[in-house]
C-alpha angles and dihedrals in degrees: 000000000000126000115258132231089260091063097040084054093053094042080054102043086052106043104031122195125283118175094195119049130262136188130258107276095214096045096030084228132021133082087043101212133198140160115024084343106303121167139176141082103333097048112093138147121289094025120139133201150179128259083235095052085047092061096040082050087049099048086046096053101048094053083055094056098032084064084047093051088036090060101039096051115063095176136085109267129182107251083249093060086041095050086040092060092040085059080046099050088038081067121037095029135253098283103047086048089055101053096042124125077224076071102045093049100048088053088048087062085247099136104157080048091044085050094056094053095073095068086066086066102078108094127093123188095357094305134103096254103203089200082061097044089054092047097050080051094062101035091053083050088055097049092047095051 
């Protein structure tokens, strides 16, 4: 599946586009993050970037986690829950994605279960990020639309 224009909006809305890395605001460093929220090796303090380099990044980057969420999920989903899951895995990483309840109760066909796990998803670095909360909100909308 491929994430709708629904989900690149929200990926978009939430993560906003900085040409010039920042630290993570829940750890104060690392991950360093720059573009539409790209992180790794390559991503330090002090980079720039174009606007062009941060799209092709973000394109990029959503094919990597659609095939994440693609592989994690073995039942049929709607192309909103999917999307919503992709915003979810952007964020919190593939693994953690992987490994989630979220996951487990998506597989299990319990989708209004599934829909209030995102809401557990809004910490960094130990604390209630409002930013995250705000995110997860939208994200659960979006599956349950």
């Amino acid at each position: 599946m491929k994430t709708n224009q629904a989900g690149l909006d929200l990926i978009k809305q939430f993560e906003s586009c900085r040409l010039i890395a920042y630290p993570d605001p829940g750890t104060g460093g690392d991950p360093w993050t720059i573009g539409w929220g790209t992180t790794g090796p390559n991503v330090y303090a002090g980079l720039q970037i174009s606007q062009e380099q941060a799209d092709l990044w973000l394109a990029e980057d959503v094919s990597r986690f659609e095939i994440c969420v693609g592989k994690a999920i073995i039942v049929p989903v709607t192309d909103n829950q999917f999307a919503a899951c992709v915003s979810l895995a952007y964020n919190v990483g593939c693994a953690a994605f992987q490994r989630s309840t979220l996951v487990k109760r998506i597989n299990s066909e319990m989708f209004d279960e599934a829909a209030e796990q995102f809401m557990l998803w809004n910490r960094s670095g130990g604390k209630v990020m409002a930013g995250l909360t705000r995110r997860r909100a939208a994200e659960r909308e979006l599956f349950l639309s």
